[in-house]
MARDOLO-289915 format. One line per field, with one value per residue (C-alpha): x, y, z; residue in three letters; residue number from 1. Coordinates in steps of 0.1 Angstrom, whole numbers, plus 5000, padded with zeros to 4 digits. Each point is the difference from the previous one (the first is absolute). Layout:
N
c1 [X, ...]
c2 [Y, ...]
c3 [Z, ...]
code [ALA, ...]
pos [NUM, ...]
***
This chain:
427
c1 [0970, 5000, 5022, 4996, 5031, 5007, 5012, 5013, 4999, 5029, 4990, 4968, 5012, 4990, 5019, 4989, 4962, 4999, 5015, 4974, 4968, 5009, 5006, 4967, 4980, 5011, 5012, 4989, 4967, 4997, 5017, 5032, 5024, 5006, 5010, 5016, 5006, 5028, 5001, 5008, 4970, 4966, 4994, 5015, 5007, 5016, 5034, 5001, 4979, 5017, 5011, 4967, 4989, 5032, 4985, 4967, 4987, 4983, 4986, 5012, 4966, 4980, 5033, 5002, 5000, 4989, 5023, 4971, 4969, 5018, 5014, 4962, 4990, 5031, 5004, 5032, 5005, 5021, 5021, 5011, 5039, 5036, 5026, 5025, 5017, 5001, 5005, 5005, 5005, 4968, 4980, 4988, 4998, 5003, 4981, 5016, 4975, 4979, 5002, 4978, 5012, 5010, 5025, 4976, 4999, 4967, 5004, 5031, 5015, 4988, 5003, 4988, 5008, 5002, 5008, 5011, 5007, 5000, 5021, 4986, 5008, 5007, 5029, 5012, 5020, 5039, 5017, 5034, 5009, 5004, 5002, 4968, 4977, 4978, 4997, 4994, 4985, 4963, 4991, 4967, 5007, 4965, 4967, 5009, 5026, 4983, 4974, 5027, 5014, 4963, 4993, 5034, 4996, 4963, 5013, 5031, 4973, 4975, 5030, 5016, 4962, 4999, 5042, 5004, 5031, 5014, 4998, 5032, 5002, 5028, 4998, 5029, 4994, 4991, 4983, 4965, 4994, 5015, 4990, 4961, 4999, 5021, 4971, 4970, 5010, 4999, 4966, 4989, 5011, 4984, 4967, 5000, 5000, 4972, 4984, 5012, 5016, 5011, 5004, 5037, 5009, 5031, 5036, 5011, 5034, 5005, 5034, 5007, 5034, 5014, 5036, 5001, 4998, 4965, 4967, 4980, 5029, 4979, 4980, 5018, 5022, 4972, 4971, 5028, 5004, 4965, 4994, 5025, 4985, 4964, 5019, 5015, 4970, 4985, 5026, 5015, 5040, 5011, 5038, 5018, 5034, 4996, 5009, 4985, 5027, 4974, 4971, 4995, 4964, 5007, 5010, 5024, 5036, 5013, 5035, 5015, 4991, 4973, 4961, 4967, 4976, 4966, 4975, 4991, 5023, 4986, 5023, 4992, 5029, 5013, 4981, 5007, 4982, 4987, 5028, 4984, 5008, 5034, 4989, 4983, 5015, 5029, 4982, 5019, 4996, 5019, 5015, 4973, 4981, 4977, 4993, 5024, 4973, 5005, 4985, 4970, 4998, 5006, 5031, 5034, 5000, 4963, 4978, 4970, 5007, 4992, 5005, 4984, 5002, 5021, 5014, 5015, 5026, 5003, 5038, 5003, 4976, 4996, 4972, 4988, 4980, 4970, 4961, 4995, 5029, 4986, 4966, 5015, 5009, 4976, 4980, 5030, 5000, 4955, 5002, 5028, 4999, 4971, 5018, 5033, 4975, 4979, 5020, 5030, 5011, 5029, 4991, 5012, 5021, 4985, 5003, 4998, 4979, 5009, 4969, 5020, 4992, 4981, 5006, 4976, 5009, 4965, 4976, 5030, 5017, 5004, 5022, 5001, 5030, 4993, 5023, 5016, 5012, 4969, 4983, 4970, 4982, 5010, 4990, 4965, 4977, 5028, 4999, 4973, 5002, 5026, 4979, 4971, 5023, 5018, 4963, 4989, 5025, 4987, 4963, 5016, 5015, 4966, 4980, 5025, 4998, 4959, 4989, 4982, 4965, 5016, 5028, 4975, 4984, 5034, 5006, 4970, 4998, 5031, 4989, 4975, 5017, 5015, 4969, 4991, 5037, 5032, 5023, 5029, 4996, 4993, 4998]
c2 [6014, 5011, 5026, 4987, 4996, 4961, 4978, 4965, 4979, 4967, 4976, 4989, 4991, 5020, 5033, 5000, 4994, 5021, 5032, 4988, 4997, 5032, 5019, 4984, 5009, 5040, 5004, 4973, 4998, 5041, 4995, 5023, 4977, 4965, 4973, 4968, 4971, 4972, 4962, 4965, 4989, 5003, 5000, 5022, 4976, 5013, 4985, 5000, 4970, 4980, 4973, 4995, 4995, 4974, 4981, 4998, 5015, 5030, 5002, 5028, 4996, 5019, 5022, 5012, 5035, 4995, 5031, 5004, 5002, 5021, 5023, 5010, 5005, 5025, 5024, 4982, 4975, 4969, 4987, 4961, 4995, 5002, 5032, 4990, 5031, 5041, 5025, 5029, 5025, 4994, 4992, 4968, 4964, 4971, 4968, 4964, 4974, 4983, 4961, 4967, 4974, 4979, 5031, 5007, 5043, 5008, 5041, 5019, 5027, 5030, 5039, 5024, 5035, 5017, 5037, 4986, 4962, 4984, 4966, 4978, 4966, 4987, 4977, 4960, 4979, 5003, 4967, 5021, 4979, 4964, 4970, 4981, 5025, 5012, 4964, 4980, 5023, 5015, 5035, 5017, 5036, 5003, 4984, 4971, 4987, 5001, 4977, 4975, 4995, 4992, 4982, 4978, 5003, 4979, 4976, 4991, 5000, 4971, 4981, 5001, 4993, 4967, 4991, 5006, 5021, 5030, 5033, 5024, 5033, 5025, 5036, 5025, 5034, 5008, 5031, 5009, 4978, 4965, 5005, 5002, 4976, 4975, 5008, 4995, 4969, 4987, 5013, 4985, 4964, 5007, 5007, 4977, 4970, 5013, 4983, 4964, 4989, 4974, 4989, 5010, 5036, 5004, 5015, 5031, 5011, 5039, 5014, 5037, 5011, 5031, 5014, 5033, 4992, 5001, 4994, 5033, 5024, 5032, 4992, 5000, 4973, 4990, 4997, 4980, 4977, 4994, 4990, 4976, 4987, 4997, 4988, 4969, 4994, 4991, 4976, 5029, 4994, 5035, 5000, 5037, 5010, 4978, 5008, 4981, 5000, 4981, 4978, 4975, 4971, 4988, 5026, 5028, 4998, 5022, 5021, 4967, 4977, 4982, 4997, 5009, 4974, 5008, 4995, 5037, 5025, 5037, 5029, 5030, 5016, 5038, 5029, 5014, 5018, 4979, 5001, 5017, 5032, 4999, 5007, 5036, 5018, 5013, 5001, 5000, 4969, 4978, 4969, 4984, 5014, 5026, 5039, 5022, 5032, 5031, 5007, 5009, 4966, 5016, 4985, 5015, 5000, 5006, 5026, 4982, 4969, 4988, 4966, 4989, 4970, 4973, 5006, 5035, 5009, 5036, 5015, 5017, 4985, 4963, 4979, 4962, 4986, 4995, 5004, 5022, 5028, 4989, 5016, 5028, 5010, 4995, 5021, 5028, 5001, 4995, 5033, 5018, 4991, 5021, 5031, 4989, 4990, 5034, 5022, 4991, 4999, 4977, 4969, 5004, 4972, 4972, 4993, 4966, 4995, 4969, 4985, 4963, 4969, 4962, 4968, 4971, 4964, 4988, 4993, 4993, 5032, 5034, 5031, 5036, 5030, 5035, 5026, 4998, 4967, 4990, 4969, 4989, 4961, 4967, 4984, 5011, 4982, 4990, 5033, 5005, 5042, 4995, 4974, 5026, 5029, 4983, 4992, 5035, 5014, 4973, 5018, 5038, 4991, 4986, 5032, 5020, 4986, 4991, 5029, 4995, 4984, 4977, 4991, 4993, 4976, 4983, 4997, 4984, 4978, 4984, 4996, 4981, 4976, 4991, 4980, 4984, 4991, 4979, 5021, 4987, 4994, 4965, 5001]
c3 [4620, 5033, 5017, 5038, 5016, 4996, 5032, 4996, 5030, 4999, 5022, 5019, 5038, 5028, 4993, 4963, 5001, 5033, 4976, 4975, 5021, 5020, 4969, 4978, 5027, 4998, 4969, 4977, 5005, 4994, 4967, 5008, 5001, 4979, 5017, 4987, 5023, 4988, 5014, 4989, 5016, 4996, 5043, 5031, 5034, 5029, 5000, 5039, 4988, 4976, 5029, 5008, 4966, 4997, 5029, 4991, 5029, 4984, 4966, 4976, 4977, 5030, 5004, 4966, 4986, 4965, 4980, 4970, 5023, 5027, 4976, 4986, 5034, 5010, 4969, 4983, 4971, 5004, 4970, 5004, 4991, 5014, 4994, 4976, 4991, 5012, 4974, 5021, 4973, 4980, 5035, 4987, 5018, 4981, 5013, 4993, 4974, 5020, 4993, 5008, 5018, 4969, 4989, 4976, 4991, 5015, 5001, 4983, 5021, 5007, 5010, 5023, 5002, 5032, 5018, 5030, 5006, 5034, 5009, 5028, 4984, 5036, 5002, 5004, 5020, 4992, 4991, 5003, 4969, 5022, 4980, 4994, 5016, 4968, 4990, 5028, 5026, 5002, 5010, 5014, 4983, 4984, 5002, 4971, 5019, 5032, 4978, 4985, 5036, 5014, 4973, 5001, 5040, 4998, 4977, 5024, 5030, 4976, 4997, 5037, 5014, 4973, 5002, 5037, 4989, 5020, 4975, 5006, 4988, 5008, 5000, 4997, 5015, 5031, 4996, 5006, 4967, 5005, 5039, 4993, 4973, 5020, 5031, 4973, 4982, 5037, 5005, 4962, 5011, 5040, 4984, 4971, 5029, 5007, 4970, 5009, 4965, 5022, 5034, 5002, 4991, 4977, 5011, 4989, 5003, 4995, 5003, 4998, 4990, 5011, 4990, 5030, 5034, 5007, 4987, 4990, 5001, 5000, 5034, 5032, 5014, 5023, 4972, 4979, 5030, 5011, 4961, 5000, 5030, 4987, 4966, 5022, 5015, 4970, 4993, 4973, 4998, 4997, 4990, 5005, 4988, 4973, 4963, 4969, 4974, 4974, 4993, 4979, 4994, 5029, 5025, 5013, 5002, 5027, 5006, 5022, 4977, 5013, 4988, 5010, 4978, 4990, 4977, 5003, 4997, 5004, 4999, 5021, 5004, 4993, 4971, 4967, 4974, 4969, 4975, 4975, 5020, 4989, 4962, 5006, 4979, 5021, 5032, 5033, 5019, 5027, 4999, 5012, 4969, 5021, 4985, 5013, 5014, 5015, 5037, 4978, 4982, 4964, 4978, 5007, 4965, 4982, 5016, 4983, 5014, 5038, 5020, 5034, 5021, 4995, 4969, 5008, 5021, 5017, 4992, 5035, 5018, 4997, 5010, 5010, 4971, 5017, 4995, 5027, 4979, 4964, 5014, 5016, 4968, 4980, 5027, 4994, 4960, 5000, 5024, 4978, 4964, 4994, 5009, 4979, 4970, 4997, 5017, 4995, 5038, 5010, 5018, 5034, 5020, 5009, 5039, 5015, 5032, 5016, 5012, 5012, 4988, 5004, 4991, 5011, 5002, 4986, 5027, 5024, 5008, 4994, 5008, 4989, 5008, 5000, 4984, 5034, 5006, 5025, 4990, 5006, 4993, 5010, 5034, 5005, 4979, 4982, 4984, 4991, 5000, 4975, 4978, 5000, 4992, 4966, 4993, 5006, 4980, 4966, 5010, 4993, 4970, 4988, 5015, 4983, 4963, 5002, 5022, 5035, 4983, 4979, 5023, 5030, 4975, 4990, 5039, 5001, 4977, 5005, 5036, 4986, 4977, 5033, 5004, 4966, 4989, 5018, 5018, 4984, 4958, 4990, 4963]
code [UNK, UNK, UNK, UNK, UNK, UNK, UNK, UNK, UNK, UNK, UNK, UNK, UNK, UNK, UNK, UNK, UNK, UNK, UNK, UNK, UNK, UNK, UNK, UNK, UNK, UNK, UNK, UNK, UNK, UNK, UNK, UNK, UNK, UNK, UNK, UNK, UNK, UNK, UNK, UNK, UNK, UNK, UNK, UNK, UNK, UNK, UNK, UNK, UNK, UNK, UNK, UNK, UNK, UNK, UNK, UNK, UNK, UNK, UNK, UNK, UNK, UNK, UNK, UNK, UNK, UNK, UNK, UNK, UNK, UNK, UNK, UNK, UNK, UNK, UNK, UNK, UNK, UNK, UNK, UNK, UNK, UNK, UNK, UNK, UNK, UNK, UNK, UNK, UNK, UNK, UNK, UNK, UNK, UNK, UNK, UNK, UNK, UNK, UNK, UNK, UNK, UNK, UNK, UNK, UNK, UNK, UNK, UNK, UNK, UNK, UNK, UNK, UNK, UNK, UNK, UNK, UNK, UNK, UNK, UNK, UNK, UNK, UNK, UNK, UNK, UNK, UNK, UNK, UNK, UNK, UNK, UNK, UNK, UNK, UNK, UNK, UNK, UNK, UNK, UNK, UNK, UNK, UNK, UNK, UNK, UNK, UNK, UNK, UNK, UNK, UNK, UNK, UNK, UNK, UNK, UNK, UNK, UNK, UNK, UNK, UNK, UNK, UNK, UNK, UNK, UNK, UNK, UNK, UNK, UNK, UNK, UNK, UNK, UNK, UNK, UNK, UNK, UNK, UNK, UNK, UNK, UNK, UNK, UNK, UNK, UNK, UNK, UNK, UNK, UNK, UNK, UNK, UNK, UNK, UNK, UNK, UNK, UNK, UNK, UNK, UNK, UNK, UNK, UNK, UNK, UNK, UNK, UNK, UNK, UNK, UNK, UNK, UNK, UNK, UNK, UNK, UNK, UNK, UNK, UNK, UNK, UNK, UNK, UNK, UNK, UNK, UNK, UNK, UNK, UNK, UNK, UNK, UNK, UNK, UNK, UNK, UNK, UNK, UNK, UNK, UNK, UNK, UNK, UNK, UNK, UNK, UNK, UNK, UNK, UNK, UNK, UNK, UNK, UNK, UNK, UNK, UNK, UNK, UNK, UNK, UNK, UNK, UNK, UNK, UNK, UNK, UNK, UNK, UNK, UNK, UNK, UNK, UNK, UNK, UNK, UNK, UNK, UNK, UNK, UNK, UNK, UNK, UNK, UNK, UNK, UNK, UNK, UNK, UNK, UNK, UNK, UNK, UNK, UNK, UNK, UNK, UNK, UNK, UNK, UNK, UNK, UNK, UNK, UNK, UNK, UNK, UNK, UNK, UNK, UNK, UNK, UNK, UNK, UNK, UNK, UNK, UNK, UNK, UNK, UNK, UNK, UNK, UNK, UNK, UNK, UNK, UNK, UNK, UNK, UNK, UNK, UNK, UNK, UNK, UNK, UNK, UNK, UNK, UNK, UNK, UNK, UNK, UNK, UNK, UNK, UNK, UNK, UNK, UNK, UNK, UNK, UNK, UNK, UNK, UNK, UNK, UNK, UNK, UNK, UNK, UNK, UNK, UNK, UNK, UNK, UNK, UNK, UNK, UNK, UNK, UNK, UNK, UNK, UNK, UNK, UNK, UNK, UNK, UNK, UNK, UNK, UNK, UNK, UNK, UNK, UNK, UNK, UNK, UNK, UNK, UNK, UNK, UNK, UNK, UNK, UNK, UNK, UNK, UNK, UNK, UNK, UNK, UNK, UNK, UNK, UNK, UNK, UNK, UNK, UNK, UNK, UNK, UNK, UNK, UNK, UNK, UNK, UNK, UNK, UNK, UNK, UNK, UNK, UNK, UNK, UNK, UNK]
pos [1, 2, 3, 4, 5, 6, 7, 8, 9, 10, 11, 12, 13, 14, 15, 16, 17, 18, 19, 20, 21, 22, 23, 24, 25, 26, 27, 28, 29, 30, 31, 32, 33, 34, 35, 36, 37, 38, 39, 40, 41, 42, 43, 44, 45, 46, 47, 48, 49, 50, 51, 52, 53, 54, 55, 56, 57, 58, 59, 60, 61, 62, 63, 64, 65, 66, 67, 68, 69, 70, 71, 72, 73, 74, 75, 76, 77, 78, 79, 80, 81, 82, 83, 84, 85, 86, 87, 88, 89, 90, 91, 92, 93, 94, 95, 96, 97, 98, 99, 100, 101, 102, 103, 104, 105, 106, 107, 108, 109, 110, 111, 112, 113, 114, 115, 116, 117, 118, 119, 120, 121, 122, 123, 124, 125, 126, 127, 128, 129, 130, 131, 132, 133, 134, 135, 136, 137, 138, 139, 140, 141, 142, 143, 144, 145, 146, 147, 148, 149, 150, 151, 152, 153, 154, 155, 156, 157, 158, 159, 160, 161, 162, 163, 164, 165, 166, 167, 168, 169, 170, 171, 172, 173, 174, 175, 176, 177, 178, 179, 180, 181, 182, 183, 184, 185, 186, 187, 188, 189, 190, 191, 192, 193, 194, 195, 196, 197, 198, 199, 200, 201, 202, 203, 204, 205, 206, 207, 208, 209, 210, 211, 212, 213, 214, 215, 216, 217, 218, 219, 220, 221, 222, 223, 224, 225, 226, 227, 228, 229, 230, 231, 232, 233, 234, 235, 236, 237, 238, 239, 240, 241, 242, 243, 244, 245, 246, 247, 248, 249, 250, 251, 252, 253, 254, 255, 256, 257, 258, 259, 260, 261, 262, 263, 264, 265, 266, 267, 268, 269, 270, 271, 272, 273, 274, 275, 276, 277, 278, 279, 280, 281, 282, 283, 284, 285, 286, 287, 288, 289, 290, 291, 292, 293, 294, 295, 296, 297, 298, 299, 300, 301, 302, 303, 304, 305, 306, 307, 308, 309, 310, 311, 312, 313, 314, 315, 316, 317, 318, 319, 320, 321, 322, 323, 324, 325, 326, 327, 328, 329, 330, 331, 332, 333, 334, 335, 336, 337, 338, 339, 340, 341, 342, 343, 344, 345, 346, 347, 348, 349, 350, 351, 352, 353, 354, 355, 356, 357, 358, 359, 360, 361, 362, 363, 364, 365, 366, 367, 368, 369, 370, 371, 372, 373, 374, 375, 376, 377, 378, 379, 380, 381, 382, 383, 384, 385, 386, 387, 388, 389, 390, 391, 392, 393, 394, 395, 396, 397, 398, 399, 400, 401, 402, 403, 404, 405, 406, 407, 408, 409, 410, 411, 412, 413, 414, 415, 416, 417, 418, 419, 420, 421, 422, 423, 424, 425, 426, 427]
***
């Protein structure tokens, strides 16, 4: 038995193994503290990603953070499985049986005991509940269904290039999301010419569905319109004010009446928590299924119990779920949980610095907005300072997590794949 003070970590995204690495490093490694880290997955990606990974124009094997191996090197275990229940009384976490693929029992569940437990489970796309969504319609919330797009995506490629038949995918959501992705499956089919399947390069029709008025509502009007622009260019039909009121094999049905066909239908649109936060054992949460937190990000209701990123949601202070706030606060609780763990100091608020934001329109465009509405991007080289700064901010988050050695040597490494492998996946 062991009398260190026990910390179980939900959720593997960016906030999650951020708290875990950061804390490993200090505190783990030492021995003082024992730290438990939670996922359904046996691999970290950068969801900023997961579009890329959809289009095939980056491959997640060389962007993979393996949760076994890393854990060894930072000082913290990692225990496979998905939260089921929270017994808050007895401080114990029960872990859902782990099944094969032919619904086979392949591990019963399990338990973990903790001291203080930490929720960053991330979140998904919200459906709202429209007809047809969940069974017709993919999403790109993690790195398997980034895979079973790409994989369906390639497939629908082989068979325009041999049928001489258009491939027409509609989006819904025109965030930051359904934006990018419509941009890179652009880019996917650009480069794949490339290759000469044959002499005549396929159609692809993309249509992105919006229900506000405007694309990529939290940039400025003039980043949405210059989007739009580059969007149009690239023969994108981007359709605003425009609600989808279901979907069903063969398309969307919208508010008026009228369809939007396709062979692909992705849904991008709005954020919730993953359901099973509504079964915590009397846990405050939000319709939308998110944690409710304090300013300090600890349960209005459990002082043992924390949430960050997307999955929380700050009673007095709300906050955009967004990587850049998820590490914020893992930053905040990897600084202050020590303190509240051996000396029992309160955590204080957490305080959001607004750093702005990027999106990049594969190799086409780019714009980013400071905290102060300036923008910057588009225009010159096509934006190209934008482009790099997206980029830039993928090569912290690996510095970050390996270290500077290990994450020059990531850097490099996939800058060299560049030169042995297609730029855009083929098989």
């Amino acid at each position: 038995m062991t009398n260190r003070f026990r910390l179980v970590i939900i959720g593997g995204g960016v906030a999650g193994l951020a708290l875990a690495t950061r804390l490993g490093n200090t505190l783990g490694r030492s021995g003082r503290l024992e730290i438990t880290l939670v996922d359904k997955g046996f691999s970290h990606v950068w969801k900023p990603m997961l579009h890329c990974f959809a289009a095939g124009t980056a491959r997640n094997e060389n962007d993979r953070i393996t949760f076994v191996s890393h854990a060894a090197a930072h000082g913290f275990r990692f225990c496979y499985g998905e939260i089921a229940h929270l017994d808050r009384a007895n401080r114990r976490i029960t872990l859902a049986p782990l099944m094969e693929e032919n619904n086979q029992l392949l591990l019963e569940e399990r338990h973990l005991d903790y001291d203080a437990v930490v929720f960053a489970i991330g979140s998904r796309a919200n459906d709202f509940g429209t007809p047809g969504v969940v069974e017709h319609c993919m999403f790109l919330d993690n790195v398997v269904e980034a895979n079973h797009f790409n994989e369906r995506f390639r497939h629908a490629i082989i068979q325009a290039y041999g049928r001489g038949t258009p491939v027409d995918i509609a989006i819904v959501g025109g965030g930051a999301t359904g934006v990018q992705l419509a941009a890179e499956l652009h880019k996917a089919l650009d480069i794949g010419a490339l290759y000469n399947f044959t002499p005549v390069t396929p159609e692809m029709r993309v249509t992105l569905l919006e229900a506000g008025p405007r694309i990529l509502p939290a940039f400025p009007q003039n980043v949405s319109d210059a989007a739009q622009k580059q969007l149009e260019a690239l023969n994108i039909a981007v359709r605003t004010n425009t609600m989808v009121s279901g979907a069903d094999e063969n398309g969307f049905i919208l508010k008026d009446g009228s369809r939007v066909n396709a062979q692909f239908r992705v849904w991008a649109a709005g954020v919730k928590a993953p359901d099973v936060t509504r079964d915590m054992d009397g846990l405050d949460y939000q319709r939308g299924g998110q944690l409710t937190v304090q300013a300090n990000l600890q349960s209005t209701v459990d002082e043992h119990v924390f949430a960050m990123g997307d999955c929380s949601f700050i009673k007095d202070a709300p906050v955009a779920p967004t990587a850049q706030v998820a590490r914020q606060q893992a930053h905040h609780l990897a600084r202050h949980l020590p303190g509240y763990i051996f000396n029992k100091k309160p955590v204080p608020d957490f305080h959001f610095r607004n750093r702005g934001a990027i999106v990049a329109l594969g190799d086409y465009n780019g714009w980013g907005a400071f905290a102060d509405g300036k923008t910057f991007g588009g225009g010159f080289l096509n934006g190209l300072s934008a482009r790099l700064g997206h980029m830039a901010l993928y090569r912290q988050h690996q510095f970050e997590l390996h270290g500077p050695f290990r994450g020059a040597i990531a850097c490099f490494t996939d800058w060299l794949d560049g030169f042995v492998r297609p730029s855009v996946r083929m098989d």
